[in-house]
DRENLO-886116 format. One line per field, with one value per residue (C-alpha): residue number from 0; x, y, z. Coordinates in steps of 0.2 Angstrom, whole numbers. Layout:
# residues N
num	NUM  ... .
u	X  ... .
v	Y  ... .
w	Z  ... .
//
This chain:
# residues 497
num	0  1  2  3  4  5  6  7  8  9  10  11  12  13  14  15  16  17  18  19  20  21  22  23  24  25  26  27  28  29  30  31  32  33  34  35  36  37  38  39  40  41  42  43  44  45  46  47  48  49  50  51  52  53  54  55  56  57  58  59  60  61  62  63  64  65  66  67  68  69  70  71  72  73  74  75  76  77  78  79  80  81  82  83  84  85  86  87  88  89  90  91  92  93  94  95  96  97  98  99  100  101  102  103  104  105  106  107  108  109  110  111  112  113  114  115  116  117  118  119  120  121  122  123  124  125  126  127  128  129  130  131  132  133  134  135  136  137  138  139  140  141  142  143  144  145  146  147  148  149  150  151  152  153  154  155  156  157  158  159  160  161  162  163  164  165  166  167  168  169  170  171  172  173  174  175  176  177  178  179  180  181  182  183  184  185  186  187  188  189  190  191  192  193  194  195  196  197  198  199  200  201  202  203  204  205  206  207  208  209  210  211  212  213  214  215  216  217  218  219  220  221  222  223  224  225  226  227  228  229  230  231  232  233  234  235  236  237  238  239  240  241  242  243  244  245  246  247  248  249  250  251  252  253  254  255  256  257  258  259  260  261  262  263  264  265  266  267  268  269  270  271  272  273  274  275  276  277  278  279  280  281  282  283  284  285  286  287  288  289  290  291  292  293  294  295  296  297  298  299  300  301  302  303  304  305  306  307  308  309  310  311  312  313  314  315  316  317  318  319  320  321  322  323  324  325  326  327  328  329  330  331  332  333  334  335  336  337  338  339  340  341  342  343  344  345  346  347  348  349  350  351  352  353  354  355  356  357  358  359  360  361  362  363  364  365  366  367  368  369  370  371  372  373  374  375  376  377  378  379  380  381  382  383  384  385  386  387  388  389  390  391  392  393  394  395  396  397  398  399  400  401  402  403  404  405  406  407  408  409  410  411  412  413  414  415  416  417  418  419  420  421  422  423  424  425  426  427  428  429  430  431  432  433  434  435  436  437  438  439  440  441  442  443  444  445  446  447  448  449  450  451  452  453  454  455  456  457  458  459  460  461  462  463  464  465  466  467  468  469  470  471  472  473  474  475  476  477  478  479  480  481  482  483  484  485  486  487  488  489  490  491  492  493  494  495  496 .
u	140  151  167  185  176  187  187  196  192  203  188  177  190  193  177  171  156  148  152  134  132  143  137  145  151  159  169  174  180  191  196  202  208  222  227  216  219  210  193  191  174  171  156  153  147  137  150  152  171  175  179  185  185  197  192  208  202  203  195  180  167  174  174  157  151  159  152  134  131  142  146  141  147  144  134  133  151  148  133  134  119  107  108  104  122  110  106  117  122  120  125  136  134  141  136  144  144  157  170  188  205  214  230  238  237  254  241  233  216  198  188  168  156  143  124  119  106  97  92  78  84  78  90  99  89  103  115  121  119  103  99  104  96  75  79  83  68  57  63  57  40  37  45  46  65  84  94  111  128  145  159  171  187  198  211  230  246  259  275  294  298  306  316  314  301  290  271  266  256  237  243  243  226  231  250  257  271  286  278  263  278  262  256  261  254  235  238  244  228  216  223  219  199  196  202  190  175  176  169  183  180  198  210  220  232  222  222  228  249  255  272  275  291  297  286  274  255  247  231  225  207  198  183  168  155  138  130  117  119  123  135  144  143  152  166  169  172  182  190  196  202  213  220  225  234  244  249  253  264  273  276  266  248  235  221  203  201  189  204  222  229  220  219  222  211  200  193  175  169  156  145  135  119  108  92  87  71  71  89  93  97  80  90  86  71  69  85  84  85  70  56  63  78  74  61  77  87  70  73  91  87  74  87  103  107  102  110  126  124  129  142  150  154  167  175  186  171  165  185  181  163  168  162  171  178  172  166  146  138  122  109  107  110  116  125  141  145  156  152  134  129  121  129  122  140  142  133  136  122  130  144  143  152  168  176  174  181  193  198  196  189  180  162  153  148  133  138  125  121  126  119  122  116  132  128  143  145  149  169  179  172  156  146  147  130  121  123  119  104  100  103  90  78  79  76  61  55  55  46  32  32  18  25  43  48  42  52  68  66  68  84  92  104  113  130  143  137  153  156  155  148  130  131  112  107  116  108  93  99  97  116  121  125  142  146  144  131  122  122  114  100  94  95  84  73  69  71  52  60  72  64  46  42  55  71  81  77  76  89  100  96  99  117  120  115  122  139  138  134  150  161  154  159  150  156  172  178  177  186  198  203  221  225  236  243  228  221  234  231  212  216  229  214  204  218  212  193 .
v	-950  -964  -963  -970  -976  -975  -963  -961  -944  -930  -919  -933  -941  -922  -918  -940  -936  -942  -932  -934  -925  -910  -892  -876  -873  -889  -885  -868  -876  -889  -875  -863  -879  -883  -869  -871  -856  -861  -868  -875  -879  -893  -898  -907  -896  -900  -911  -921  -916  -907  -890  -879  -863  -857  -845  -839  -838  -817  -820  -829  -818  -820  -838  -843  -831  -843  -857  -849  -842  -851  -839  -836  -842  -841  -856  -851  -856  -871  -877  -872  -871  -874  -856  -840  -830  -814  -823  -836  -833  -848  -850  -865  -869  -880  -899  -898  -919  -918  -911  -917  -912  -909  -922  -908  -893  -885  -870  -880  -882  -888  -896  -894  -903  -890  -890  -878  -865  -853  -834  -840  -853  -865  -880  -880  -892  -897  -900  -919  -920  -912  -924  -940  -934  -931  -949  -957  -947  -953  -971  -972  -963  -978  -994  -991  -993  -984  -984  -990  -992  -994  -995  -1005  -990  -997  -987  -988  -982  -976  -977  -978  -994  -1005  -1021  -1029  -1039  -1041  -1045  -1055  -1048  -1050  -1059  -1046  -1047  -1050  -1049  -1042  -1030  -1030  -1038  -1025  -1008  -997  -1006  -989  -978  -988  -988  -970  -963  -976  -970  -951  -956  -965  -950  -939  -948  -963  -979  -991  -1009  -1014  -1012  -1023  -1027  -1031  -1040  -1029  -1027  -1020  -1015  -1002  -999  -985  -988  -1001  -998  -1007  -1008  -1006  -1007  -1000  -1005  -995  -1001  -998  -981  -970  -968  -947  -951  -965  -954  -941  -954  -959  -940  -937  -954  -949  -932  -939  -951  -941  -930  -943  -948  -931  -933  -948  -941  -954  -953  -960  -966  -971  -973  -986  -993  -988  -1004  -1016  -1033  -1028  -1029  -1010  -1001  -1003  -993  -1006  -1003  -1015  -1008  -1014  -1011  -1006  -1007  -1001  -1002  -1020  -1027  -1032  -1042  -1060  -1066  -1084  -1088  -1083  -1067  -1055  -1049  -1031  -1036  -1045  -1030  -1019  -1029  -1028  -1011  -1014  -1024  -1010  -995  -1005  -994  -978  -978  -980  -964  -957  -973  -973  -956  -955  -963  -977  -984  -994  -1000  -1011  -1015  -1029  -1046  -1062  -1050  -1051  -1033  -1034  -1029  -1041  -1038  -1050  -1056  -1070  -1077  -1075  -1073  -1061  -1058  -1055  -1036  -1039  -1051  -1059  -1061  -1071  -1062  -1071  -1082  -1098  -1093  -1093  -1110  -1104  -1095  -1111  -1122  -1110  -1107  -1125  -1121  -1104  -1102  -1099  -1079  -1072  -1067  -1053  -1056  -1041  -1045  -1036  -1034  -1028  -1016  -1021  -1007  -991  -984  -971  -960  -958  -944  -951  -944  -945  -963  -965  -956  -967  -981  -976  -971  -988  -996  -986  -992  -1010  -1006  -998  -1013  -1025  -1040  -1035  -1052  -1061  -1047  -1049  -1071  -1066  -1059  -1071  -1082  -1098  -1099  -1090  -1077  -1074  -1092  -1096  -1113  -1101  -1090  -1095  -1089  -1070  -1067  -1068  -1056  -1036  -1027  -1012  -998  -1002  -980  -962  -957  -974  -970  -953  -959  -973  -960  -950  -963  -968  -949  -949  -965  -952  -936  -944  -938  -920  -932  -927  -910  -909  -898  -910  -925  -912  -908  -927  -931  -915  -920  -938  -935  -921  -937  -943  -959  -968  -985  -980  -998  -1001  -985  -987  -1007  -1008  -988  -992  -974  -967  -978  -974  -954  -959  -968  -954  -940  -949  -955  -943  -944 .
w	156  156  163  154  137  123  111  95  92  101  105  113  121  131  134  138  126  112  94  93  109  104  108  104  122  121  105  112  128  118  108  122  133  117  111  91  84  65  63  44  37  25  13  -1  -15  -34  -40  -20  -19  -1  -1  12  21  33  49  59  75  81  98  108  101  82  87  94  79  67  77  80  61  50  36  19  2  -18  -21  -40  -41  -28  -38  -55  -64  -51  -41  -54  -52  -47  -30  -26  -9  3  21  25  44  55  64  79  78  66  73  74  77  59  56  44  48  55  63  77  69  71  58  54  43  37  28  16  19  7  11  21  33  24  18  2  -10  -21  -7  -9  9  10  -5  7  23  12  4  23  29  14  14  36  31  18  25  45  46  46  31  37  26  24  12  7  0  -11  -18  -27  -19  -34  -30  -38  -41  -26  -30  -10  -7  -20  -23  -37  -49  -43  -26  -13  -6  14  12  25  29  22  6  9  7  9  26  37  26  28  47  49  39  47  62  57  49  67  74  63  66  55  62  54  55  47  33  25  7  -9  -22  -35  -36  -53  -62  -73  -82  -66  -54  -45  -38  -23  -19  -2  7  21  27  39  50  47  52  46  27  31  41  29  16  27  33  17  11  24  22  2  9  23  13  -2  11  17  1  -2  15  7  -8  -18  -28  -17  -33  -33  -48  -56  -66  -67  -79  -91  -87  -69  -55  -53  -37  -33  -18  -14  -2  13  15  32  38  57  66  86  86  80  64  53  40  46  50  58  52  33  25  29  18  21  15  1  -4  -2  -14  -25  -26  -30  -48  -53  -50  -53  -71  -69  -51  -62  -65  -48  -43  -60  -64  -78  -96  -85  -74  -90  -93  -74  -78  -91  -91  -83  -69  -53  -55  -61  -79  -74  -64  -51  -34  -26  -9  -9  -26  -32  -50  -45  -43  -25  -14  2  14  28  43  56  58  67  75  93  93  83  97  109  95  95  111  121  137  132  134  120  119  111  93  85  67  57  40  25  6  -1  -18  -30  -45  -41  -38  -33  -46  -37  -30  -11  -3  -21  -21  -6  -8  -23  -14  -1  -15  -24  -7  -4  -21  -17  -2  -13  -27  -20  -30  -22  -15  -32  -42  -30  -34  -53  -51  -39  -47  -39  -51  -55  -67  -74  -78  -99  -94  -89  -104  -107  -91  -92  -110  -98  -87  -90  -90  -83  -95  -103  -104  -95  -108  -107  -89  -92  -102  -91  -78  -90  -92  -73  -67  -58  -47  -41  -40  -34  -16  -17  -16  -29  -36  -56  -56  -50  -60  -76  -69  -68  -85  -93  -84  -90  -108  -107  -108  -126  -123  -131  -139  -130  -128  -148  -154  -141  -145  -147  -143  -128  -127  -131  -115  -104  -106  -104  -89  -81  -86  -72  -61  -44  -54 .
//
């Protein structure tokens, strides 16, 4: 054990552990040791929302019960039409690695992650978590690596209009406080994800600043270190709830939303995914980026409409997938380029020298490469371990294609593909579906991809698509031209999405 590391989580920094390392004993010692008298568990049912159930604590042997056999719950109601109502109990149970201290809760409480279980011990098939963890287990069986992500939260704060210091319209990417007005209100709940397990990497303003008539909406970001995609999924869950809580607090709407105003700029969840092989990056390889990475990205262009389908989840995703935005409709990948639907970022590859140029009289330190492929399309609206499950599926695929790298090279583009000087090259290129039940029926038609090797289950893949094609959106854009109210009650239908 090592002594006086620094932990953001209340529970590790007690007990000078790992969450990973968490046992039952340790959370009952925390729990005595502070005086916890609730313990809440938390998963992300059928439609990847958290939901909750709360366990007063009676007395040490109610507690380690709670903590030794979770408990049991209506999974026809959790999962609807994938568990016969007849016999549709499921067990939720505990992962004592998630544990955290909740930020909320006037009764002094503890809060759990749990896994679905069915009446035999066995896991829960449908459970989006479950989902994620066969498709990481199935992608290192095929390729020989772990399946690591992160993303990239965007997300409006809708407040009443304030007259002192103003942000101009599409200018507040970076401002700072006390231009930024919601600045305290991103630290506070960055503060409370660190503390429940969220590996932040930073947060800052973004572009997006809009005025209504009474009030005024500022977009925000935060951003998460790469980690096992189960556990980004997780953070980012977790992530939504604690946020909308504190907007709650403030007394202002916290949205995620793909798009809350035309002609202004949406929130994508984008997400940086990263392959590791014995514990080190395998993205770059002699300086360029690797043939596992570029077979991942191959993956990436085969699945890149159908996984629409679990990132892009309702009517107003297709209102920020429009063209000459730097949110993507072709499929294609480039460096840097933010129109693309992949993009390679910077990684790091030659910078040890920039701190010495920096700081005159520094040494140079030893700067790991931490490069990404960053996936581009999906938003606020999506089903968080789904599409990372997808993610994880698709990557598997380019794995499995022999021509992988020749297919990645014929979607690699070196312009802007939302410049009109190139329209040539993006009649060339495939699109992503342009609605919900577009979405459904390329997920129909690539449904083997997704259920080949026990991934997804067929049950789940019907749900998605049934849900999908409930929206009957399609041509949506066209019978909506010039129907501003008729927009703007769309849009507030999916504000919290």
């Amino acid at each position: 054990m090592q002594k006086n590391k620094i932990y953001a989580n209340k529970i590790a920094a007690f007990l000078d552990k790992e969450p990973r390392d968490f046992t039952r004993p340790d959370l009952v010692r925390y729990i005595k040791a502070h005086g916890i008298k609730m313990v809440n568990f938390r998963y992300a049912a059928g439609d990847g929302r958290l939901k909750t159930l709360n366990f007063i604590i009676n007395d040490e042997r109610y507690l380690d019960r709670i903590l030794s056999a979770g408990e049991r719950v209506d999974g026809s109601s959790l999962f609807k039409g994938m568990i016969d109502a007849g016999s549709s109990d499921l067990y939720v149970v505990p992962r004592y690695r998630t544990a955290f201290v909740n930020p909320f809760s006037q009764v002094p409480a503890v809060d759990i992650l749990c896994s679905f279980y069915t009446a035999d011990g066995k896991p829960f098939a449908g459970a989006p978590a479950e989902v994620l963890r066969r498709s990481e287990a199935e992608f290192r069986k095929v390729s020989g690596h772990d399946f690591y992500a992160l993303g990239e939260l965007e997300y409006y704060v809708i407040a009443p209009k304030n007259p002192l210091y103003p942000t101009g319209t599409q200018k507040g990417y970076h401002e700072s406080f006390p231009f930024a007005k919601w600045e305290g209100l991103r630290t506070e709940a960055m503060a409370a994800i660190a503390e429940a397990g969220g590996r932040i990497k930073y947060g800052h303003a973004e572009v997006g600043f809009i005025r209504a008539e009474e009030s005024e909406m500022a977009q925000q970001e935060i951003e998460f270190l790469p980690v096992p995609a189960s556990e980004a999924a997780d953070q980012l869950a977790v992530a939504k709830w604690i946020l909308n809580g504190i907007g709650h607090k403030y007394g202002v709407v916290i949205s995620f939303a793909p798009k809350i105003s035309i002609g202004h700029a949406g929130s994508g969840l984008h997400v940086h995914t990263c392959l590791y092989k014995n514990g080190r990056n395998a993205m770059i390889d002699k300086g360029v980026l690797s043939a596992p990475a570029r077979k991942t990205i191959a993956g990436f262009m085969e699945l890149a409409a159908p996984m629409t389908a679990f990132g892009n989840t309702v009517p107003t995703s297709y209102f920020r997938l429009v063209p000459h935005q730097e949110a993507p409709i072709n499929v294609c990948w480039a460096y840097r380029n933010r129109s693309a639907l992949v993009r390679i970022p910077l990684g790091w590859l030659n910078a040890s020298s920039m701190v010495k140029d920096a700081n005159p009289g520094s040494a140079a330190p030893a700067v790991e490469q931490t490069q990404t492929v960053e996936f581009r399309s999906a938003d606020g609206s999506a089903n968080l371990h789904f599409l990372m499950a997808g993610l994880c599926v698709a990557a598997r695929r380019g794995f499995e294609r022999k021509d992988a790298l020749a297919y990645a090279d014929k979607y690699f583009v070196d312009k802007n593909v939302s410049d009109k000087a190139h329209a040539g090259l993006l009649e060339k290129l495939p699109k992503l579906p342009a609605s919900c039940w577009a979405s459904a029926e390329s997920l129909e038609k690539h449904r083997d991809a997704f259920e080949a090797r026990g991934v997804f289950p067929r049950q789940v893949i019907d749900g998605t698509i049934k849900r999908l094609k409930n929206h009957d959106d399609r041509n949506l854009s066209e019978r909506l031209y010039g129907k501003e109210e008729e927009i703007k009650k769309l849009v507030e239908d999916y504000l919290y999405c």
